[in-house]
LOFITOR-617554 format. One record per atom (N, C-alpha, C, CB): x, y, z; residue in one letter. Coordinates in pm, whole numbers, plus 50000, padded with zeros to 5 digits. Glycine has a CB too. Layout:
XYZA/...
END
This chain:
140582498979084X/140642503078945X/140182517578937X/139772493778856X/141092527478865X/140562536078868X/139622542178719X/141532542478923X/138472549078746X/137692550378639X/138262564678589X/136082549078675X/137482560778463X/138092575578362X/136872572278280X/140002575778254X/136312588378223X/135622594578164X/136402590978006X/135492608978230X/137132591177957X/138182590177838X/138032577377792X/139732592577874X/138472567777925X/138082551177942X/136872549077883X/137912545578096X/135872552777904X/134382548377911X/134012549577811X/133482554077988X/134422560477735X/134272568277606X/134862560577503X/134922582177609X/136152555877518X/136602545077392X/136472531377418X/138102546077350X/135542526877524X/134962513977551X/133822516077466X/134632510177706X/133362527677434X/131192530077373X/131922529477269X/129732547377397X/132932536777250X/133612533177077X/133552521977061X/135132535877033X/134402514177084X/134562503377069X/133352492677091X/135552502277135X/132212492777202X/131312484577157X/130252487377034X/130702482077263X/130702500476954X/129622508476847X/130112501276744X/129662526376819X/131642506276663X/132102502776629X/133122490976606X/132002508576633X/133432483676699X/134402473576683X/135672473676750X/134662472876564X/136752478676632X/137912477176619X/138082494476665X/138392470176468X/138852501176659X/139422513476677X/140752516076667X/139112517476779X/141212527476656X/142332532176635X/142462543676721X/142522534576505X/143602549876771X/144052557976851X/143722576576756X/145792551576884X/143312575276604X/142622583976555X/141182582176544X/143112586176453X/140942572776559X/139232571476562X/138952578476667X/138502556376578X/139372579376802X/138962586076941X/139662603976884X/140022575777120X/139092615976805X/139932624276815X/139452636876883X/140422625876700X/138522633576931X/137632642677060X/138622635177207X/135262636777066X/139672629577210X/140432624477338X/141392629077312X/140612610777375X/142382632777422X/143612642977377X/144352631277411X/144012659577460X/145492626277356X/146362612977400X/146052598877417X/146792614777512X/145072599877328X/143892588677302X/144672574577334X/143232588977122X/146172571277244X/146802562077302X/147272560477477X/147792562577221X/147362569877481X/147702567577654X/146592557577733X/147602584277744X/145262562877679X/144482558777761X/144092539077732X/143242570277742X/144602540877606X/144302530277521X/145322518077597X/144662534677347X/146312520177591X/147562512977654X/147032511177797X/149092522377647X/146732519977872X/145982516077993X/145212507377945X/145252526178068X/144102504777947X/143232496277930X/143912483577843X/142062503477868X/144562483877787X/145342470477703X/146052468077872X/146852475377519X/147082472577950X/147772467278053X/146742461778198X/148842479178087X/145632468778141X/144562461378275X/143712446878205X/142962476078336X/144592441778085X/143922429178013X/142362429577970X/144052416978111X/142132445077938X/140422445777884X/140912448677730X/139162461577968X/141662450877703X/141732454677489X/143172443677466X/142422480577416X/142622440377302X/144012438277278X/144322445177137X/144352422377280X/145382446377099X/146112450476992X/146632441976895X/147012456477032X/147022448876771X/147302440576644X/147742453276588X/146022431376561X/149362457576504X/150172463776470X/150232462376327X/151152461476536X/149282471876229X/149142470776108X/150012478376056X/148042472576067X/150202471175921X/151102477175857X/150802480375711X/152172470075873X/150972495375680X/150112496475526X/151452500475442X/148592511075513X/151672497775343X/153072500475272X/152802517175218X/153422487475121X/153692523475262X/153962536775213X/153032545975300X/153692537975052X/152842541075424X/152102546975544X/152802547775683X/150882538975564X/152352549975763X/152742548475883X/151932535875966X/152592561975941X/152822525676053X/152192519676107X/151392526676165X/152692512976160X/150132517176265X/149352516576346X/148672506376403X/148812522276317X/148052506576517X/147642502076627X/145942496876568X/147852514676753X/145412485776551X/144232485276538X/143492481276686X/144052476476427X/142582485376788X/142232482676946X/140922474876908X/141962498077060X/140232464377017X/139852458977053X/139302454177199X/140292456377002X/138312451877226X/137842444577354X/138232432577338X/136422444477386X/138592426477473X/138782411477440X/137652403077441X/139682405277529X/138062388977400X/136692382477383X/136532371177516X/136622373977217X/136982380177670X/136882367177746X/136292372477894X/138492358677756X/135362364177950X/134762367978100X/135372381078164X/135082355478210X/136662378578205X/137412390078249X/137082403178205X/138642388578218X/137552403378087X/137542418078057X/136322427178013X/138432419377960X/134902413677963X/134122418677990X/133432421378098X/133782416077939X/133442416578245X/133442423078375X/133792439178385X/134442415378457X/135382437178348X/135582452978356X/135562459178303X/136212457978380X/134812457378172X/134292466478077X/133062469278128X/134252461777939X/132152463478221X/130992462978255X/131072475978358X/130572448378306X/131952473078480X/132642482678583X/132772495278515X/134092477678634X/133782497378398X/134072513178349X/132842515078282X/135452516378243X/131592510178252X/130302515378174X/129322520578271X/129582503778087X/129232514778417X/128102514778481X/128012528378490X/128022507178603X/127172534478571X/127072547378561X/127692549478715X/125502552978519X/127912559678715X/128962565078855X/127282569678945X/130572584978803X/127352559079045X/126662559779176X/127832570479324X/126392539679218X/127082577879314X/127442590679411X/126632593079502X/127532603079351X/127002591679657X/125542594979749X/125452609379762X/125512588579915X/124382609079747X/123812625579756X/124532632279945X/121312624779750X/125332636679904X/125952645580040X/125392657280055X/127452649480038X/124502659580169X/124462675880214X/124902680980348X/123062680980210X/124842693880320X/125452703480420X/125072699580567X/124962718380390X/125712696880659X/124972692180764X/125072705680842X/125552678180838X/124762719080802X/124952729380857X/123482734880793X/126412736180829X/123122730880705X/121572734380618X/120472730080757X/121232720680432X/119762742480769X/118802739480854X/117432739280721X/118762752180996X/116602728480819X/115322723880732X/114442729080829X/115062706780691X/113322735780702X/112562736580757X/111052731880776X/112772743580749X/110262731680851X/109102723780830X/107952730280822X/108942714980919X/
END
């Protein structure tokens, strides 16, 4: 699975708030893109509102089942990175 910074970001949305919309995220550039990802990896689902004399839209969601809260758990954790150094750095004592 690959992680995204964008991902993680409209998962905190979404556990703050709830429900979301592809304008609620507008600090994300293509906010739906990322959104649809995460709906095709079975962690959000969707519901296609319709307001008369508007434009549809997309209302998003976490789902409510083991699964997807796992990998909602996965895209939250914090990114563990081993500390790499220079193996050319001399130490001194």
């Amino acid at each position: 699975m690959r992680t995204s910074k964008h991902k993680a970001t409209i998962l905190r949305l979404m556990i703050k708030h709830g429900r979301v919309t592809g304008a609620n995220c507008l600090h994300i550039s293509n906010a739906n893109h990322y959104l649809g990802e995460l709906f095709k990896e079975g962690i959000l689902d969707a519901e296609t509102m319709h307001v008369k004399g508007r434009a549809n839209f997309k209302e998003w969601w976490i789902k409510d089942t083991p699964e997807a809260r796992e990998k909602t758990r996965q895209y939250l954790e914090p990114c563990k990175k081993e500390n790499i150094q220079n193996p050319n750095t001399i130490k001194s004592k």
